[in-house]
Each structure stands twice: as structure tokens, then as C-alpha cells.
N, C-alpha and C positions, 0 to 999 in steps of 0.2 A: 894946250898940252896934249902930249900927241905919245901914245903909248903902244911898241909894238911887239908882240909874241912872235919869236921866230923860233924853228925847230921844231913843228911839233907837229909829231907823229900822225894824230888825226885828230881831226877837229868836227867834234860829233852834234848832231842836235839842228843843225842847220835848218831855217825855217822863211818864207814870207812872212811880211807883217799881216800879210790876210788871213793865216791860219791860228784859229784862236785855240783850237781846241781838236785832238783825234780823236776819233772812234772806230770801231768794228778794226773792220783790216788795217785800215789808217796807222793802228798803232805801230803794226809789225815794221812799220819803216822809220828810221831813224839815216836822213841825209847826212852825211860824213865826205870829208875829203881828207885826204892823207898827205903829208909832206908839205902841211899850209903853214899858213903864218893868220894873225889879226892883229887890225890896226884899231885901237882905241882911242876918241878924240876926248877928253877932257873927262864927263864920267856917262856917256853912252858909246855902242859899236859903231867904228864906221864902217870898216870894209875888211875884207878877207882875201886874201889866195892860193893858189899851190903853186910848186917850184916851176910853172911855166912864167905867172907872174911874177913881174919885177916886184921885189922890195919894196916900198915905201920910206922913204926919210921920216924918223920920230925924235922926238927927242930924250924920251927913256927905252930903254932896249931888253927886255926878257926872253931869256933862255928856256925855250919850252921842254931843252936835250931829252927829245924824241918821247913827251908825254903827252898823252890826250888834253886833248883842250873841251869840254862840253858846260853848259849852264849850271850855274851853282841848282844846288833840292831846290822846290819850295815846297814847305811843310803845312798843309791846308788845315791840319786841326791840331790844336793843341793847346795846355794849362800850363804852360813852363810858370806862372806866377802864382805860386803857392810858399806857404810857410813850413819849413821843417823835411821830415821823410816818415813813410813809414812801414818800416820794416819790421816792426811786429806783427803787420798783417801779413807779409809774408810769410812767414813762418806759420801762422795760422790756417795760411792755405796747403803749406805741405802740411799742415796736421790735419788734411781733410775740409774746411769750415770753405764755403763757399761766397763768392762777393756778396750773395744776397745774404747770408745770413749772418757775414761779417757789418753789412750795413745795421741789419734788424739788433744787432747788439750795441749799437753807437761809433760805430767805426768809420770807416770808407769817410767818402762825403762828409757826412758832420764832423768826423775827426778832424780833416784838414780847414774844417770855418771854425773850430773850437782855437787852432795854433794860432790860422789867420787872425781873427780878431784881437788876440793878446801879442800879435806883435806889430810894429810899427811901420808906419809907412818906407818910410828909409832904409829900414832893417830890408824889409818884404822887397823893396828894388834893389839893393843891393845882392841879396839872395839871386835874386830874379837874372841879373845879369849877369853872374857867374855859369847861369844853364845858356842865356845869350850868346856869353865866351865858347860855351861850348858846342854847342850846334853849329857856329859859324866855323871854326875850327875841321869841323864835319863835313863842311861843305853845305850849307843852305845858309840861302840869300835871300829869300823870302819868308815869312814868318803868319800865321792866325794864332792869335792869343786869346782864349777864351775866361772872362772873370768866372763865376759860376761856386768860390768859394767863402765866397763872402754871407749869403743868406739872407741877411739884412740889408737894408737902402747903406749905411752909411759903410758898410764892410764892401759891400760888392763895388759901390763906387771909390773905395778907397785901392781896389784892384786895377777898374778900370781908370785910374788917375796914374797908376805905376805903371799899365801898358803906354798910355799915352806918353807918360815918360821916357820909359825905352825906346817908343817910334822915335822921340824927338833928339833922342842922345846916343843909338845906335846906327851903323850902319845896314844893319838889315832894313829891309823892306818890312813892316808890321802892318796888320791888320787887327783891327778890335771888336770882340763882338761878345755882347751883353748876352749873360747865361745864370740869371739868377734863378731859372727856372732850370736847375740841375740836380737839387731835391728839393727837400722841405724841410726849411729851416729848424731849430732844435726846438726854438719856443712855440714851436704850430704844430710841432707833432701832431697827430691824431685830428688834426684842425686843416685839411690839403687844402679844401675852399677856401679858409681865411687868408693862408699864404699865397694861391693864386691871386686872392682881391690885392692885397698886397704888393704884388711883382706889377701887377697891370698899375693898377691906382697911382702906389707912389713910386715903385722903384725907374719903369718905364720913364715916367716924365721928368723926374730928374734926369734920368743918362741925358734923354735927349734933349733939355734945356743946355745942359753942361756940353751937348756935343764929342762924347764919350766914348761911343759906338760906332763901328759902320754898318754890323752886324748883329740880327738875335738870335739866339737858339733856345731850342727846349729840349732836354732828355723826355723823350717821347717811348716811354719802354715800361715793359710789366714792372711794377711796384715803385714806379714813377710817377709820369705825368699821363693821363689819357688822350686819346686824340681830341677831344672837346675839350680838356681845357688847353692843349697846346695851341688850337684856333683861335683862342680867344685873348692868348695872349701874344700870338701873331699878329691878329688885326690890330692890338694895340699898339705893339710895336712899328707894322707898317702906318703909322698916324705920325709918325715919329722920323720915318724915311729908315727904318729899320728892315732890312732884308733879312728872310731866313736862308741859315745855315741847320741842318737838323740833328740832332743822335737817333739813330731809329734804327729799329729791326738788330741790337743788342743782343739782348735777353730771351727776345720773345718775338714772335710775330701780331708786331705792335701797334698796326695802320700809320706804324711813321713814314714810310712814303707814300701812301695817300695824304698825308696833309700836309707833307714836303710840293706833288705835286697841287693840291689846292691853291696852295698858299705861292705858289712857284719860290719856290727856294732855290737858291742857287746851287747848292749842294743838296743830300742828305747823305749823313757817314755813317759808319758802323757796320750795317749787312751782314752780321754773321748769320744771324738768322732771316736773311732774304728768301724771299718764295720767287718759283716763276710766276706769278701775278703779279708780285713788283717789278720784275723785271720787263714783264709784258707793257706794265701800265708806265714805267720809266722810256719806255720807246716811243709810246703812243704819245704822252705828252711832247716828247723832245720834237717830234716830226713836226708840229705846228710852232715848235717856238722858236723865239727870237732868239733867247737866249737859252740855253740846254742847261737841262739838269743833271749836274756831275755826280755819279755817286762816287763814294769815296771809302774805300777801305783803310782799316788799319790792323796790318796782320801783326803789329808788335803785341797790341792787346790778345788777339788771340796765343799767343805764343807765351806771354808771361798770365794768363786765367786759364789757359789749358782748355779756350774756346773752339769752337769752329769757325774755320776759318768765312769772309764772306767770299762769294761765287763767282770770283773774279772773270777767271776763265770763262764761264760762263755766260758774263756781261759781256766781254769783248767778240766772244764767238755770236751772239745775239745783236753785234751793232752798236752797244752803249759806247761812252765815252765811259774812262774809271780812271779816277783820281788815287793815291797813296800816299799816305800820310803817317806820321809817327804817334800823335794820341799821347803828346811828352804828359805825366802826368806822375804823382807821387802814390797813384794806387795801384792802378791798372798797367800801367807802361812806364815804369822812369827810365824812359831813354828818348834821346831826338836822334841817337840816328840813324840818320837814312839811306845809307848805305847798308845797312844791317835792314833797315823796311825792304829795298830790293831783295836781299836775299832770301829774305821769308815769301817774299811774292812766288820768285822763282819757286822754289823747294815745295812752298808747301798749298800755293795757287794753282802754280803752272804755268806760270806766267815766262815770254821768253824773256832775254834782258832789255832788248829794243822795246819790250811793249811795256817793261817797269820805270826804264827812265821816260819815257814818255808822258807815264806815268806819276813820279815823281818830280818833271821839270813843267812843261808846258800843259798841263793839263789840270796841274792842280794850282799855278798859277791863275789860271780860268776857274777851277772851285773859289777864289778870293777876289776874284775881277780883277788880275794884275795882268791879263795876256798880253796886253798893249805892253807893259810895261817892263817883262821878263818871263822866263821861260825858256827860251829859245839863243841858239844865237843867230838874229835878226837886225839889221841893219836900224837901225835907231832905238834900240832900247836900251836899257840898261848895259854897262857892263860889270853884270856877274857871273862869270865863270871861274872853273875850278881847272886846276892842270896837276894829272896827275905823275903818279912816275911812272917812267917806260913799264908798258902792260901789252901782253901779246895780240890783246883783241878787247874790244870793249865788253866782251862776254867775261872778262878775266873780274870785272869790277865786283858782280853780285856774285861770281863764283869763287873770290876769294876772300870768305865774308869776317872775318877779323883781321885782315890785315890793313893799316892804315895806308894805303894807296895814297893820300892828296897828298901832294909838295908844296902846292901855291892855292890857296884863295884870294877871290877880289873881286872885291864890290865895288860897285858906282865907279870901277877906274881905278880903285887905289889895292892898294895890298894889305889886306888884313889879317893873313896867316902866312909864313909862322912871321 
């Protein structure tokens, strides 16, 4: 089956399969050709051209009428599988009360494994797929789903049973990664040791018998987890073929990327509170490795906690590679999109537009280890991309950040919006 995009305006993102990942100036470029078409053969890219090239025979025919064609998001961190909302901590926060101290009253975190646990598996996927429907809609084609509100063995794997479901009966791209180590469960309060034994002991070895995970993480931040115990429950997790992903440098300057780099994590997210010695010590590691360490921000969270933002700018001018991501969650961020993450980059980063879809396609495709597989548009991978409606310049996309721009999503070759 032979799917072709013709008419469209420009066709952004353009990549080798050898490029897994940008960094430093890398980002500032974003390959584009104008007046192309794409040809998709069954559900990867085959080939591309502009009006010098002939046409291609297909046998379905899309009308791009003069809209950009570029790779769907992918969204490198996020909790879209939770039960319920909660908007009485919002309000809490305009009345002054901060995440931390909205935690220290039973809120945040435990509130959402209190709803968790009282609702049902079915329930909780169904939920789940309706923020699915709507991210996809948004334009992302790639997905990390983090459990993390479960608390207990049998809640958290009852998360990580509803992500694995989605992988299986959505068409996004999903990724899964075990985060029972996102606070301290309700019945260990004041007990953080017993709960660490716990997450290592039995929660670890179940995911990984069950084969559950691809990923671990640890909220590594003040009034959290410390860097010792987040080592410890790394090691246990890599026993398991469990890669970290991190939260770190939040709250506080938290040595989460020291034990991101330790441990080599593929990621470490968050950074609002980055120091230049993370960022010194994020170079240092990346130059020997194989594979680099994406940090990843998420400027949605800063934007709805009234945080600092992380130092994006920063990273890029110092050479990093920087991932962005939406952080979809029901405390910190209920939003996935990301289209709305680009424009917080810009505005309040400094980020240009080329160095935020960079950002948000190919790069944080690489924070999940999907680069082989999407990102970009590259001649054998996937096809997901987005085409949107005629827009003056691709700068127009984060500069005009509530307007719903997408016309067409499509994944794996099919069409799944509208």
C-alpha cells in the first residue's frame, strides 16, 4: 500500500538514519524542502521530493494544500495514567500553598495513589485513553508512560499492566518505565527505608518477571528520594535490564544528575534547578559515551508551579543535546501538548523554533531509544507525521501558541486525526 502527500508547502525535519540525536549548534538546523511531496509505502517512509521530481504512482492520494509536513512530538516524559483530577490543588496554589507543602498535607502524590487504588483496572485504561485520544489529536506519535502512582506492588503493577495495554491497542508509539520510587507510599510514611526495601525487594522483581518495563526512574529531589537511595534502587533495577530515566534537579539541587550520570541514564529531566556543574559534568560524560545523556526539560511544569524554568539556552549554547517534553500529569502539568511545550521554550527559554522542534521530534525520540524508529523524517522509519495548515513559515507553529494549526495526523501510514 503506497501512500502519497502531495502539495505541501514544506516538508520540515528532514534527517539521515545516522543522526540519532542534535546537540550544541546542531540543533539550530532543521532540513526542509519546499513544494515536496512524500511517498509512504505500507506503514514506514519511503521516499520524498520537490517539484523537480516526478510524482510517484500510489494508490491513496493526500492533499497537503500547501501545509507543512514534519514528524509527529514525541513526548519523552510523562504520567498520562492516573485516576481522576485535581483541581483543588490548584486553587490551593493560587491561595499561596506550595507543591511542597501541598505534598506534606497529603496531597499531590499520595492523593492521586489514594483515587488510583479505589479505581479499577478498566476504569483507570479507559480514563487513560481518552488523554491518548488527546495527545494524538495534538500531534504526538511517540509516547513514555510513567506508573509511579500506585505505591504498592499490586497498584503500581496494576499501572504498569494498563500502560502495556495501551502499547498494545494504540497507535502511538509507548514506552514504559517503572517509577514506584516517586514518593513514599501512605503506609511508610515516616518509615522511607522500609519503602525503599520494598520497591527494590519486591516491587522491582515482579515488573521485571512480568516484563512490564523498559524503563526505571527515581524522583531524586529535596523531600524525596536521596542520591543513595536512588543508587540503590538503580542497581536493582539494572539486575532486571532496567535503564534509568531520572527526575532530578526539580526542587532543589539534588545530585540527580550525578547519579543519572553514574548510573548512565538515558535521560535525566526536570533541571529547573540545574547548576553549571551539571551541566559541566553532562558534557564530560556525553564526550566518552556511547550513548549520550539527554537532559530533558519540561517547561509546562514550570509554567503551571510558577517554577524556574531549566537552562535550556544554556545547554544548547554549552554543546548538550536537550530533549522537551510535556510532564502530562494531574498535578504539576495536566496538559500533553506540545505544541504549547514549544512555545513556552521559545518565550520563556529562548529557545529558537528549529532548536524546539528538534527538540521535541528527534531528540527526545533518542531520550526513549526510539531514534531508529521516529523522529525525523527518514527514509525507513516510521510514518508519523503531522501536516498542518498553510502557515507562513515554520516559525508561525510556536509563535502562534493556541491556535490549533494540525489538519492531518498519521501514524504508522494510517490517518488518525480527524
Amino acid at each position: 500500500m503506497k501512500t502519497l502527500i502531495h502539495s505541501i508547502g514544506t516538508l520540515a525535519g528532514i534527517r539521515g538514519q545516522e543522526i540519532q540525536y542534535l546537540q550544541g549548534k546542531e540543533m539550530a538546523s532543521l532540513p526542509s524542502l519546499n513544494d515536496a511531496w512524500l511517498l509512504i509505502e505500507d506503514d514506514h517512509i519511503h521516499s520524498w521530493g520537490g517539484k523537480r521530481e516526478e510524482k510517484p504512482l500510489a494508490d491513496t492520494y493526500i492533499d497537503a494544500h500547501g501545509g507543512t509536513v514534519l514528524p509527529t512530538f514525541c513526548d519523552s516524559h510523562t504520567h498520562l495514567v492516573y485516576a481522576g483530577s485535581r483541581e483543588q490543588e490548584f486553587v490551593d496554589k493560587i491561595h499561596g500553598l506550595d507543591y511542597a507543602e501541598i505534598a506534606r498535607r497529603g496531597g499531590g502524590i499520595l492523593n492521586s495513589a489514594d483515587r488510583l487504588h479505589d479505581m479499577s483496572e478498566e476504569a483507570l485504561y479507559q480514563q487513560a485513553m481518552g488523554r491518548v485520544e488527546e495527545i494524538m489529536r495534538k500531534g504526538t506519535g511517540a509516547v513514555e508512560i510513567k506508573s509511579g502512582y500506585g505505591l504498592n506492588t499490586e497498584d503500581e503493577l496494576k499501572m504498569l499492566r494498563v500502560i502495556r495495554r495501551i502499547k498494545e491497542t494504540s497507535p502511538l508509539m509507548v514506552v514504559s518505565t517503572f517509577l514506584g520510587a516517586h514518593a513514599v507510599g501512605r503506609e511508610y510514611v515516616g518509615r522511607q527505608g522500609d519503602y525503599v526495601n520494598l520497591v527494590i525487594e519486591e516491587m522491582i522483581p515482579e515488573v521485571g518477571k512480568q516484563r512490564l518495563a523498559d524503563f526505571i526512574d527515581v524522583f531524586c529531589d529535596k523531600g524525596f528520594f536521596t542520591p543513595d537511595e536512588t543508587s540503590r534502587i538503580l542497581e536493582a533495577g539494572a539486575k532486571w535490564g532496567l535503564r534509568p530515566k531520572i527526575h532530578g534537579q526539580e526542587l532543589a539541587d539534588s545530585g540527580g544528575v550525578d547519579v543519572a550520570v553514574r548510573h548512565h541514564a538515558l535521560s535525566v529531566d526536570h533541571l529547573e534547578s540545574m547548576t553549571e556543574r551539571d551541566i559541566a559534568l553532562i558534557l564530560e560524560y556525553n564526550a566518552g559515551a556511547y550513548q549520550p545523556l539527554i537532559p530533558t526539560a519540561l517547561p509546562g511544569t514550570s509554567f503551571f508551579l510558577n517554577l524556574s524554568y531549566a537552562p535550556g539556552r544554556r545547554m544548547i549554547d554549552e554543546g548538550l543535546p536537550l530533549a522537551l517534553a510535556s510532564d502530562y500529569n494531574p498535578g504539576s502539568t495536566p496538559s500533553g501538548d506540545m505544541k504549547f511545550v514549544l512555545s513556552l521554550a521559545c518565550i520563556k527559554m529562548r529557545l529558537t523554533p528549529e532548536e524546539t522542534i528538534n527538540a521535541a521530534t528527534l531528540n527526545s525520540a533518542s531520550a526513549m531509544g526510539l531514534a531508529n524508529e521516529c523522529g525525523s523524517i527518514t527514509q525507513g522509519k516510521y510514518a508519523n507525521v503531522i501536516i498542518t495548515q498553510p502557515i507562513p513559515s515554520i516559525d508561525f507553529i510556536p509563535y502562534a501558541y493556541t491556535s490549533p494549526l494540525i489538519s492531518l495526523v498519521i501514524l504508522n501510514g494510517n490517518v488518525v486525526y480527524p
